[in-house]
TORMARGU-721367 format. One record per residue (C-alpha): residue in three letters; z negated, x, y negated. Coordinates in steps of 0.1 Angstrom, whole numbers, plus 5000, padded with zeros to 4 digits. Layout:
ALAZXY ...
//
This chain:
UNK540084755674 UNK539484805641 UNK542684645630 UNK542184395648 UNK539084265633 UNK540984305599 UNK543784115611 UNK541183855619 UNK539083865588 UNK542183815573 UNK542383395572 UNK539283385555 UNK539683575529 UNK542583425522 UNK540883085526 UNK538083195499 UNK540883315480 UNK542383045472 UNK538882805471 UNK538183055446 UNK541583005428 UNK541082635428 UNK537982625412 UNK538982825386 UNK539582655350 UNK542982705332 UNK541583035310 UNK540283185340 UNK543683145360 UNK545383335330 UNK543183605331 UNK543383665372 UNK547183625365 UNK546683945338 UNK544984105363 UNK547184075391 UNK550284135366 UNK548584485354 UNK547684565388 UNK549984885404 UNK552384685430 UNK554484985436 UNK557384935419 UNK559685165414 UNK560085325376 UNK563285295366 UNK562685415328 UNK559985645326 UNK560085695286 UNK560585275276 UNK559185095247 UNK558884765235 UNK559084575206 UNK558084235193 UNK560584105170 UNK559383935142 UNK560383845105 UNK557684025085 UNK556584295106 UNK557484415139 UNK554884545169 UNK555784835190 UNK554684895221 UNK554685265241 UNK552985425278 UNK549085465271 UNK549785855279 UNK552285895252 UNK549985835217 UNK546285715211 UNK547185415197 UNK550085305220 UNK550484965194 UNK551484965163 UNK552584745135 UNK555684835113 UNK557284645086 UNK561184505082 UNK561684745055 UNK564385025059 UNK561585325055 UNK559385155076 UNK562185145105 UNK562685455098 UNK559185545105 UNK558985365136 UNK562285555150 UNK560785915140 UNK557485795158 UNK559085655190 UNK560885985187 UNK557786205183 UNK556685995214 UNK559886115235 UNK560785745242 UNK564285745251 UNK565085415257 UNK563985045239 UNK563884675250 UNK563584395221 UNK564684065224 UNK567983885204 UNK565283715181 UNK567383545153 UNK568983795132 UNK565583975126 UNK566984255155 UNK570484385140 UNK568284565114 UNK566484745139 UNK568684825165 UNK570985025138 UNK568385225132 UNK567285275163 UNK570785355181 UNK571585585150 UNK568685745159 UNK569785825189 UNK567785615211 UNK569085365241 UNK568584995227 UNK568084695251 UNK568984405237 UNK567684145264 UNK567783775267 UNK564083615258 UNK564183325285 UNK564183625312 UNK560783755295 UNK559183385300 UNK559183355336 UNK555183415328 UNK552183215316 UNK550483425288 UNK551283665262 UNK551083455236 UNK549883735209 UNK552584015197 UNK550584265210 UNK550984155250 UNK554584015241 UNK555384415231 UNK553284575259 UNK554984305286 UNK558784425274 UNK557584765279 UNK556684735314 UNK559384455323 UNK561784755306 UNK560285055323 UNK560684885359 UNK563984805350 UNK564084415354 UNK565384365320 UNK569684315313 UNK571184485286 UNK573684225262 UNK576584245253 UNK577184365221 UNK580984485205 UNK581684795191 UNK581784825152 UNK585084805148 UNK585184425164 UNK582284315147 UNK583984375115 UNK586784175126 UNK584083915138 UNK582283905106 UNK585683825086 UNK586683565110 UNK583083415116 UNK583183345077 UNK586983205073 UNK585782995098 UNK582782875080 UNK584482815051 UNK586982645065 UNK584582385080 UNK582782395046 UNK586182255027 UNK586382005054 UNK582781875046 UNK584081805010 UNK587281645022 UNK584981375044 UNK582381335013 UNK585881294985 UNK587381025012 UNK583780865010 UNK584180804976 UNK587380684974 UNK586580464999 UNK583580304983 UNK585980244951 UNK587980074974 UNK591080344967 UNK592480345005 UNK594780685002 UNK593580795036 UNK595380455054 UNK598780575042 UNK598580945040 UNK597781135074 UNK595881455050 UNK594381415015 UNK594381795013 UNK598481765015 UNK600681834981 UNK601181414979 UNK597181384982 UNK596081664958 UNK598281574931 UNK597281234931 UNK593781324931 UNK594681564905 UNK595681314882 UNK593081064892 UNK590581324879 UNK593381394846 UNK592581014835 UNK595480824853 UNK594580484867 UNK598080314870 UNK599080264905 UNK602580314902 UNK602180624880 UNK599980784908 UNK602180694934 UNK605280874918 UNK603881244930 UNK604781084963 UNK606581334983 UNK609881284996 UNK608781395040 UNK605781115035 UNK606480805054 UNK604580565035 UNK607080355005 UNK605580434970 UNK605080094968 UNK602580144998 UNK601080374980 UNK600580244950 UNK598679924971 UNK596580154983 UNK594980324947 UNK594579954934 UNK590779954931 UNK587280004911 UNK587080264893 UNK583580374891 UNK582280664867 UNK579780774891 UNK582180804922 UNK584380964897 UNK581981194895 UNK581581284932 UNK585181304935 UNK585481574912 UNK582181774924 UNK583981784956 UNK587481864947 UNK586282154928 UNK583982234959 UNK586882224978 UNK589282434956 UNK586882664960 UNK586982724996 UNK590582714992 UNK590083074971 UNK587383174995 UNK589683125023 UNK592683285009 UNK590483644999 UNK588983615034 UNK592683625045 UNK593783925026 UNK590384105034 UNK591384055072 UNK594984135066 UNK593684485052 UNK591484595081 UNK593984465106 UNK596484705089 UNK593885025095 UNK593284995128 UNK594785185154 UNK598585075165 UNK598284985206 UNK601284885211 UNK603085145216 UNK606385085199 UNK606984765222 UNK608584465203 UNK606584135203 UNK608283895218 UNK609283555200 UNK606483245205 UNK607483015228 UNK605782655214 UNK607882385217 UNK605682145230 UNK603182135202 UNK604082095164 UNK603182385145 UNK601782345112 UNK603082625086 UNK600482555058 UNK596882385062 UNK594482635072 UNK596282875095 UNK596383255079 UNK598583265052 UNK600083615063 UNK601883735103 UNK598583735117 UNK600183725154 UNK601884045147 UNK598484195131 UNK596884095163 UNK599584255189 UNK599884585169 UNK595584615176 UNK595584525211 UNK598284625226 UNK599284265243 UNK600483915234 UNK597683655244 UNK599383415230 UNK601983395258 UNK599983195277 UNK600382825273 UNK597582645251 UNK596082955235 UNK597382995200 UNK597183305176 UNK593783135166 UNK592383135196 UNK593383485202 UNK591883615175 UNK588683415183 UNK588683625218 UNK588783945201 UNK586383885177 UNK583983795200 UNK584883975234 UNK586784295224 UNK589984405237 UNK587984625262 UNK587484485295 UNK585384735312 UNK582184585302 UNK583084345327 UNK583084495362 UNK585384185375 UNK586883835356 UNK583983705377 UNK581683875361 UNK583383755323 UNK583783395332 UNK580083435345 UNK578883565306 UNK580983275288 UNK578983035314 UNK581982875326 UNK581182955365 UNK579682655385 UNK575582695388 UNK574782615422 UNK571382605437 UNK571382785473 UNK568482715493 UNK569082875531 UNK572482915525 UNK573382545517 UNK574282435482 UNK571182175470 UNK572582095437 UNK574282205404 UNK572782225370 UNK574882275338 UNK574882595322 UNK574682515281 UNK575782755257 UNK576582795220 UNK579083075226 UNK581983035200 UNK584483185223 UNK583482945253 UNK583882645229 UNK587682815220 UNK588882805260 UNK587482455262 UNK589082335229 UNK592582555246 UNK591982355276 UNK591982065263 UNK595782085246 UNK596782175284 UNK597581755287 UNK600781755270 UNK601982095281 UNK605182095302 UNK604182435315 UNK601982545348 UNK598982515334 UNK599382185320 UNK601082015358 UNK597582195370 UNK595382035345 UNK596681695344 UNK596181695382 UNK592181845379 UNK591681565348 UNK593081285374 UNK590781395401 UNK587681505387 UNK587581385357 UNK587781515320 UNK584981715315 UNK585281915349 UNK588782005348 UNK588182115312 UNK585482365319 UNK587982465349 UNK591182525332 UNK588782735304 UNK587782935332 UNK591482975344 UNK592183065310 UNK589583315305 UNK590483525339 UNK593883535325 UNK592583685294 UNK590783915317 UNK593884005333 UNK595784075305 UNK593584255288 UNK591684515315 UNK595284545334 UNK598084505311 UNK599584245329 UNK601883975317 UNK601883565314 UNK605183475329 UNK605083015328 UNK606982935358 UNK606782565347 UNK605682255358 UNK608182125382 UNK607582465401 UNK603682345403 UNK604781995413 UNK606982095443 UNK604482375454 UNK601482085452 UNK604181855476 UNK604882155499 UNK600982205502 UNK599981815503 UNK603181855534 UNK601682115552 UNK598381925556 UNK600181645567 UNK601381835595 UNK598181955605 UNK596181665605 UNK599381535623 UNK598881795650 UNK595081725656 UNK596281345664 UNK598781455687 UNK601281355666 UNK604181515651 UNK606181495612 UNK610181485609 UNK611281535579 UNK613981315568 UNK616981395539 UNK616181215506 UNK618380895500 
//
């Protein structure tokens, strides 16, 4: 009986309940949700001795269990004694394990001091801590990673081992500087083309040997067409007297100027780039040989034109790469030695942290993101990201149109019948489980070519033929091609 009063008294109170919540204003909501946040739920603990920490750019807040110290927040500086400080008090503490979140580049600091001193660093996403209203002081941001941490509803990230984010800091910066010396190749064409010097209509790259040393004498004093135009070079297309239409112009001192600020700027990227090259041909050379004395195979590319100068590495980076890993990802059609070395500098050669390729194409957000609602898919939303090695597959996936291979019969039939940018993001994830693959199982890329996709796609399109066929009553000879 006495429950079943309760049970009764129950609508009520949930009526006055929610009167009560409706006539509360917008501060008083935020404290009831504090209250109902801080109240005991019974979740299970999963990590008894967590801590948390605010990540900030002048001082960080750390957060520990009430039980553990008397003042269970405190305030620590950026500075290496100060971390220091705060790893020997979360030690006195006996925290064991850590949750702060990837805030800029303020956190790489303080997780090397952290995991050095032997303590288990999360590294979690912040839009899975914002799910929330509130917290809006450092204080309750530490204390909420602490509980979300100690209940275990936080993700670790992904983060490489030492050894490939050494690799990834070399090839990060080659790349920068390689965009950088493109910048000041768009800004030197600007000014040529505001003196009316048209060099870009008649040679394909200013940075070639024809463009530089007409440039270079440009900037020596030269202004006579035809004496610029005899550094052409016998492979360009363009007649010198083409050429020498094309510098007829108005010389202006001030462009002049430009044009030599970002020459120079340019050369210098050009010796920037070619240190960062023998830097990374140095540490490729001291790492561990994984190949196992097997010989690399020769690079099939016959299908793309491969340019020998520009800004590829100027030294056997293909080989470098094999001799590290262990495998040859550049086997498989559309990903270059590049765009290898791109996957290892981001990803690793060690698959494992990926339980399945699903669970890889899933981190480089290249799996569909469907909303299920009882079972039934009620849309899709697009999953953005800024993840270099993402952009790479795409960018791979793209060269797939011209490709007389497997891949490329697949593609062009995914571009004609979803369009562009879906059968992009599809062939990237293709191309990403057969990095997977590769890597985690040592398997090999073996191209069984186009025409072999073409007749299994008409042996396939013929079998459903058939068995719509068969539903109608109705029956398919096949007949001998004239």
């Amino acid at each position: 009986m006495k429950s079943t009063r309760q049970e009764q008294s129950s609508p009520s109170t949930q009526a006055s309940v929610s009167v009560t919540w409706q006539g509360m204003n917008r501060k008083q909501r935020r404290e009831m949700t504090r209250k109902i946040q801080s109240a005991d739920i019974g979740l299970e603990v999963i990590h008894a001795d967590a801590a948390g920490i605010d990540i900030g750019n002048e001082a960080h807040y750390v957060a520990v269990p009430p039980t553990r110290d008397s003042q269970p927040v405190r305030r620590f500086g950026c500075t290496t004694a100060e971390l220091k400080d705060l790893a020997a008090w979360l030690k006195r503490c006996q925290i064991r394990t850590v949750a702060m979140q990837s805030t800029g580049v303020y956190w790489i600091a303080v997780y090397d001091i952290l995991q050095a001193a032997g303590l288990e660093v999360y590294l979690v996403n912040a839009r899975e801590t914002k799910n929330l209203p509130g917290r809006k002081s450092d204080v309750q941001e530490s204390q909420w990673l602490m509980k979300l941490h100690a209940y275990g509803l936080l993700r670790n990230s992904f983060r490489p081992s030492p050894e490939i984010r050494a690799l990834r800091t070399y090839w990060r910066q080659r790349h920068d500087l390689v965009r950088s010396a493109g910048r000041h190749l768009q800004r030197l064409q600007k000014a040529l083309t505001q003196m009316n010097i048209q060099l870009a209509n008649v040679l394909s790259d200013v940075s070639g040997a024809t463009g530089q040393a007409i440039i270079q004498a440009i900037l020596a004093g030269e202004r006579d067409p035809q004496q610029l135009a005899a550094w052409r070079d016998a492979r360009v297309k363009a007649s010198q007297e083409e050429i020498a239409q094309s510098l007829e112009g108005n010389w202006q001192e001030d462009l002049l100027f430009m044009v030599k600020q970002e020459q120079d700027g340019y050369q210098f990227c050009q010796k920037q780039i070619a240190e960062c090259d023998q830097r990374l041909a140095q540490y490729l050379q001291q790492q561990t040989d994984r190949s196992a004395g097997a010989p690399l195979a020769e690079e099939k590319r016959k299908w793309r034109r491969k340019k020998k100068k520009g800004n590829n590495p100027q030294f056997d980076l293909r080989t470098e790469l094999f001799r590290m890993i262990g495998t040859d990802l550049t086997r498989i059609d559309s990903i270059d030695v590049m765009t290898a070395t791109t996957v290892i500098s981001e990803a690793g050669y060690d698959m494992t942290r990926w339980p399945t390729e699903h669970h890889f194409v899933s981190w480089l957000r290249l799996c569909p993101d469907n909303q299920v609602s009882g079972d039934r898919v009620i849309g899709k939303k697009r999953l953005p990201t800024n993840n270099r090695l993402t952009v790479a597959f795409k960018m791979a996936a793209n060269t797939l149109r011209k490709s007389d291979s497997y891949l490329g019969a697949q593609f062009r039939r995914l571009r004609t019948r979803l369009g562009a940018p879906v059968a992009i993001k599809a062939m990237a994830a293709k191309l990403a489980r057969l990095v997977y693959r590769m890597l985690r199982h040592g398997l090999e890329f073996v191209d069984r070519g186009a025409t072999f996709y073409e007749a299994k796609h008409r042996q396939r399109e013929i079998n459903s033929l058939k068995r719509k066929a068969a539903n109608l009553g109705f029956q398919i000879l096949e007949t001998p091609a004239a």
